[in-house]
N, C-alpha and C positions, 0 to 999 in steps of 0.2 A: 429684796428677799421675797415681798409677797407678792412682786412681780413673779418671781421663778416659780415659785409653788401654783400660781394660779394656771401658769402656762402648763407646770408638770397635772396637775386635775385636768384642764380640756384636753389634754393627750389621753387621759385614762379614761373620760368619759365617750371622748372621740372612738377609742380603741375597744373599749366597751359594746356602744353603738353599733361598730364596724362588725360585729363579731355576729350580735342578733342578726344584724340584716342579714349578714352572706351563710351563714350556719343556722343559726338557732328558728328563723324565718322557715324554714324548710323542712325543720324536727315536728314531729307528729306534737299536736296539744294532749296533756294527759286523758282528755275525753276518750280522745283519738287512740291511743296507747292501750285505755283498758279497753277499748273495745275491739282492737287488734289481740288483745293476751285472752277475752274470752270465744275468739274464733276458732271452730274444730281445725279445720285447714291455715294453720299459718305458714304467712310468705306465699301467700295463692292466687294468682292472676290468673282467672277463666279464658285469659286471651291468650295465654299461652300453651293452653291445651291442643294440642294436635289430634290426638284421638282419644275416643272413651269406649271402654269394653265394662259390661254389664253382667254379670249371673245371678239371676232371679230367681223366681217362680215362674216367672213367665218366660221365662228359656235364657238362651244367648244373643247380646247385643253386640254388635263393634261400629263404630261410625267413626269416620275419619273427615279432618277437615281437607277442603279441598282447595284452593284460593279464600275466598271472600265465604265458600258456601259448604253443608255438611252433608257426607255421603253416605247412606247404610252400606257397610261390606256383609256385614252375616245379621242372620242367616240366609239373604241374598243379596247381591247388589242392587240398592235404587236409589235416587237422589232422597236428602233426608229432609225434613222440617227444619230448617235451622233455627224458628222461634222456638220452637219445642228443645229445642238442646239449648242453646243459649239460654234458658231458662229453668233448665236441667242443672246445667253449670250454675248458676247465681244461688238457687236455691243452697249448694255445696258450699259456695263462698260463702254464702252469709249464716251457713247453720253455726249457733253459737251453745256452746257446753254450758251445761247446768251444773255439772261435777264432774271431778277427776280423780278416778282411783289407782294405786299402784296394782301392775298386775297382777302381782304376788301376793296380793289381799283379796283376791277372789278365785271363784272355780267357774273359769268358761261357761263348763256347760250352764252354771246357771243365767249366765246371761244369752246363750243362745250361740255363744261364738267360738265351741267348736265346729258347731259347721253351721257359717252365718247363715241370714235367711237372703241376704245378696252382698257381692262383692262387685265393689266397682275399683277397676285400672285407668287410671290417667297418665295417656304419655305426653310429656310435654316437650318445651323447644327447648333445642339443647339437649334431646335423650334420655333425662330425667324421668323418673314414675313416680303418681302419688297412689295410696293406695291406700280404700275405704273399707274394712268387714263391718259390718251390720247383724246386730245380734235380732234375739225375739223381741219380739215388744213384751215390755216389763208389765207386772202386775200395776192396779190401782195408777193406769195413766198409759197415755200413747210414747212414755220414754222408751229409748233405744241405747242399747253399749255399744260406743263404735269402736275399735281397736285399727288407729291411723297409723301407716305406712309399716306397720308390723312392731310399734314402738313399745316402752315399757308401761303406757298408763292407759286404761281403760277409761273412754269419755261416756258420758250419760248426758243426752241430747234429746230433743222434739226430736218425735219419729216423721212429722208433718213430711218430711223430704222423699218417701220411700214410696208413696205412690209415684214421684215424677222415677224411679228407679224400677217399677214393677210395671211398668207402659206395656201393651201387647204391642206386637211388632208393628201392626197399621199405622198406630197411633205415631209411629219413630218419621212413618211414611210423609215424602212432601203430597199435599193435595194439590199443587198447581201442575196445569195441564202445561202451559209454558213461563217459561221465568226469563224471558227478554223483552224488552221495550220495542218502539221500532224504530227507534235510531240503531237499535243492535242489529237492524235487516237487510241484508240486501237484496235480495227476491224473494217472491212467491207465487208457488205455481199452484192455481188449484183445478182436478180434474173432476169433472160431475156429467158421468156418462160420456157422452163425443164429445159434451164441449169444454174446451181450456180454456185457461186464463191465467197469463204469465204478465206480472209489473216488475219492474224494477227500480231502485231509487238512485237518481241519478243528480247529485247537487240536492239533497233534501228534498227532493219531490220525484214523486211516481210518475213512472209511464208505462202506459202498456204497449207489449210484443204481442201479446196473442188475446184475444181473435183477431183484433188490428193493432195496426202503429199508432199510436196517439197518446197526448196526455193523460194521464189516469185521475179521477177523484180522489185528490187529499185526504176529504174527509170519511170517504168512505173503504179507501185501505186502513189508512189510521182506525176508524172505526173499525175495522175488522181486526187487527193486533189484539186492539184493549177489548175487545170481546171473547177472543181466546188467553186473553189474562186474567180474566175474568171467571171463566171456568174453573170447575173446582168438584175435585173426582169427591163423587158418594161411596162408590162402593167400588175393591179392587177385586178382579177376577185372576186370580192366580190358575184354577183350575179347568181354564174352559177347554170343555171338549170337542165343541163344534161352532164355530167360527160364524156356520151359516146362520145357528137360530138368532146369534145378534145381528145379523145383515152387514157382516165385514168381510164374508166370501167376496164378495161385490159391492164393495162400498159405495157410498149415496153419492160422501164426497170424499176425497184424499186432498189433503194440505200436504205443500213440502215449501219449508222456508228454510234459504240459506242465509246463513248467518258474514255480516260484515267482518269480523273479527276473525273468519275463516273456521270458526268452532263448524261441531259436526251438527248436520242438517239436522233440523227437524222434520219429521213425517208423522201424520195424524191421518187417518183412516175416520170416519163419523160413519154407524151404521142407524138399524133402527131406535127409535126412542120409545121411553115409558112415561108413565106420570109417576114420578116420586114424591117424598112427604111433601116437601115446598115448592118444588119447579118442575118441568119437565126434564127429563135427562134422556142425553144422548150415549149408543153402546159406542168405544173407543179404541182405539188400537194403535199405538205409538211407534214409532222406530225402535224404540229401545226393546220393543216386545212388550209390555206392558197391557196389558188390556182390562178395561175398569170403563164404570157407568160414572158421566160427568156430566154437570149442570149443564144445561142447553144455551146457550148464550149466543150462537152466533149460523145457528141453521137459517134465521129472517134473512140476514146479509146475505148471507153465499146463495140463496134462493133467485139471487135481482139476475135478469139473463145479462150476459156476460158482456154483449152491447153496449150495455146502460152503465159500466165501470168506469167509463172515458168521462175527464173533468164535465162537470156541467157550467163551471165558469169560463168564459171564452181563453184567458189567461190571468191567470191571477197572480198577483207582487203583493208586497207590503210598500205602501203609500210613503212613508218614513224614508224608506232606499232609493227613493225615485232625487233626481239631482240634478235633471233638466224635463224638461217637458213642451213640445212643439204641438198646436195644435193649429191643422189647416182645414177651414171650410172653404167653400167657394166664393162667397164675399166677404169672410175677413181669419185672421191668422192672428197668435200670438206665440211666440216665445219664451216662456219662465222658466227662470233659474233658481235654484236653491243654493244659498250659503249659509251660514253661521247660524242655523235654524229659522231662516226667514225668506219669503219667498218674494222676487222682484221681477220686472219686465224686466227686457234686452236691454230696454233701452235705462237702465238702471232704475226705472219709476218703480213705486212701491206696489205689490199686492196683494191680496187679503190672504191670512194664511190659512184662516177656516176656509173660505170659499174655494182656494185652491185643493186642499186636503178634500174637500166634498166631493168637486170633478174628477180627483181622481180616485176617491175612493166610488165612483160609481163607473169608474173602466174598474177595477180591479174586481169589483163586485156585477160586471154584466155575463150575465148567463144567457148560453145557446138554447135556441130551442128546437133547432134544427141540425143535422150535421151532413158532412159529404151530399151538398149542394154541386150543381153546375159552376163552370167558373162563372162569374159574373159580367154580363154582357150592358148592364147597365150603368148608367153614370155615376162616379164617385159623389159618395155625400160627404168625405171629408177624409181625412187619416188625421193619426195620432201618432209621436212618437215622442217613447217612452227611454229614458236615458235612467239607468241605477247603479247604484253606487259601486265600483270597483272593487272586484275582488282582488288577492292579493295573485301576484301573477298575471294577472287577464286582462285583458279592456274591458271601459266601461260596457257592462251589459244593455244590449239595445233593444226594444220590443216595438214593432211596428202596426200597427194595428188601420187596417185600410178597409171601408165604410162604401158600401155599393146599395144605393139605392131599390126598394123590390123591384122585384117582374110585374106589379098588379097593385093596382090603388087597394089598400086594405091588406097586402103583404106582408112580408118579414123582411125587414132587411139583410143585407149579406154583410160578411165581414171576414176577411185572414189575418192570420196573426202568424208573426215569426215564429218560428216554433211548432207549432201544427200544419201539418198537409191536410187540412178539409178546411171547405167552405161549410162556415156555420148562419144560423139563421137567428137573428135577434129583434128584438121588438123595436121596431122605428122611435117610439118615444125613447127608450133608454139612450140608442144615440143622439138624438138632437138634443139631451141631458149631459153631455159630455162634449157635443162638438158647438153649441150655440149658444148667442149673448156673452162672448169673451170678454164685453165689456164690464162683465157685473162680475169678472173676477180682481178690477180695482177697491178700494176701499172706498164707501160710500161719501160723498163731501160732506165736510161738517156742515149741520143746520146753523142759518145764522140767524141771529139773533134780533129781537124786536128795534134795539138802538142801531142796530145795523144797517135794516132794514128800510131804517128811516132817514 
């Protein structure tokens, strides 16, 4: 019998158990609960607001979300600050009631809400409106009467929230000049007077179309994105009346980046500059129409003549992805292989993995100093090929890199590379730092020891 009963208890404590985990686990803790029952907005998830309309003092607002990011529609269309909203909204979710009166125990107007001093509409997902009046601010303190979604009780709340509701319009405005990275890029063309200069990203790296064919510097397109991300409008000119006195008749420069993702192009005009409180600032004029004074960030870059835009490293990899490596001088060769993170001769002998990583990160880091050379009429000082890792689809990627002695004691040496049409010019020691003493890429023999010795 006290078998049975002991059995009937862990059923009920089992069943018990079963119940917190999967329900009671999930229920809000009473903390949780009263601080849910003194929120103005119950049941309010700020993510599920799709738009917010505003009537102030300071006019009419509506902003609309747009994917990921928030739009002003009135009283113009322009992209919006989305921290500034999203923190619009928090401040709504988190305002918490001081008091609650029935409506029928007071007289509007004394709280100011026959005709509030702003009214906010929120439409949310699913079609749904919340919907906020805001009376005067109350005697002996910054309280406010809210009267929520037209309901029967009058809340009395911190008025603290009614500056992010009385914003002038600028303030709604986004300040960034562009809001893409440059993985979001696939071209850009920039014009500055005759001369062009058209890259495109082709496998994660740039090359220029115009003024020539060739590899383009990495660093210095990338550098040019995060310098117009960089930017950050001072002041919007809504009302200009002559285009000339900022110098956008005939701009300095015109940017036009076309976007990966096939979104609509970006175009940027840069005319003359001023000195503003903190930086120098540039006059501006967008595709979108927009025209505003923005921080100057990226006149240095777009100034380098158009020339000098072409990679300055002969071809550059990441050392990591390389997966075979042949290097031939004229009296001696080696062969290395990379497996299972370690690197070995053909001939399966062991090789140093730093010392290999060094060689080749001094091909990956050799810089031209010259370009569109003669072909090379002089003796090979050596080739290099370079074997990386497989992409999905493709053969392994091959990079060939072939080593021409100068024209002149105290020269440059030449060098081509898969991938580039010019003979480049690079400094003789850097190659014989990549192509000589193959054998100091074995690992060093152990020192032996004095009883060894002996």
């Amino acid at each position: 019998m006290k078998s049975k009963n002991l059995i009937i208890l862990a059923a009920v404590v089992i069943a018990v158990l079963a119940y917190i985990l999967i329900f009671e686990r999930h229920q809000p803790t009473t903390e949780e609960a009263r601080k849910e029952a003194d929120k103005v907005l119950h049941d309010f998830d700020r993510d599920d607001v799709q738009a917010i309309e505003i009537e102030s003092e300071s006019g009419h607002v509506r902003l609309e979300r747009v994917g990921e990011q928030w739009r002003l529609r009135a009283p113009f269309d322009f992209p919006a600050d989305s921290s500034t909203v999203s923190s619009t909204l928090g401040s709504l979710a988190n305002l918490t009631a001081d008091r609650r009166i029935a409506v029928e125990e007071i007289e509007p107007a004394e709280y100011g809400l026959d005709d509030p001093a702003a009214e906010v509409t929120l439409e949310m997902a699913g079609g749904g409106e919340r919907s906020i009046a805001v009376g005067d601010e109350l005697p002996l303190g910054s309280k406010r009467a809210l009267l929520i979604d037209g309901g029967d009780e009058v809340i009395i709340a911190s008025g603290w929230f009614v500056n992010d509701l009385e914003r002038k319009t600028d303030d709604w405005r986004s300040r960034d000049v562009i809001d893409f990275l440059e993985d979001d890029v696939a071209s850009i063309d920039i014009e500055a007077g005759t001369d062009t200069i058209r890259a495109v990203r082709v496998d994660d790296r740039w090359r220029l179309l115009r003024p020539l064919e060739d590899l383009a510097d990495d660093d210095h397109l990338g550098g040019l994105i995060s310098d117009l991300r960089s930017m950050r409008i001072e002041e919007f000119l809504d009302d200009v009346a002559d285009l000339g006195e900022l110098g956008l008749d005939l701009p300095g420069y015109s940017i036009t980046v076309v976007r990966s993702d096939g979104g609509e192009p970006l175009r940027l005009d840069l005319g003359d500059t001023r000195e503003g409180e903190n930086d120098t600032e540039v006059a501006c004029r967008r595709g979108d129409g927009a025209v505003f004074w923005a921080s100057e960030r990226v006149l240095t870059r777009l100034s380098k003549a158009p020339v000098l835009w072409r990679a300055k490293k002969v071809m550059p990899f990441e050392t990591w992805d390389v997966r075979e490596v042949r290097i031939t001088a004229p009296e001696e060769s080696a062969i290395l292989i990379h497996e299972d993170g370690l690197w070995h001769f053909e001939d399966d002998s062991e090789a140093d993995l730093a010392k290999v990583q060094e060689r080749l990160r001094s091909l990956a880091d050799l810089e031209a100093t010259d370009y569109d050379l003669m072909t090379p009429i002089t003796s090979e000082m050596g080739r290099v090929e370079v074997v990386l890792e497989e992409k999905e689809g493709e053969e392994r990627p091959l990079l060939v890199f072939s080593f021409h002695a100068p024209l002149e004691e105290g020269g440059k040496a030449m060098v081509q590379v898969t991938g580039r049409d010019t003979v480049m010019g690079v400094e003789v020691e850097d190659v014989e730092a990549v192509l000589e003493n193959l054998d100091q890429l074995r690992p060093e023999p152990p020192e032996e020891s004095d009883a060894e010795s002996n």
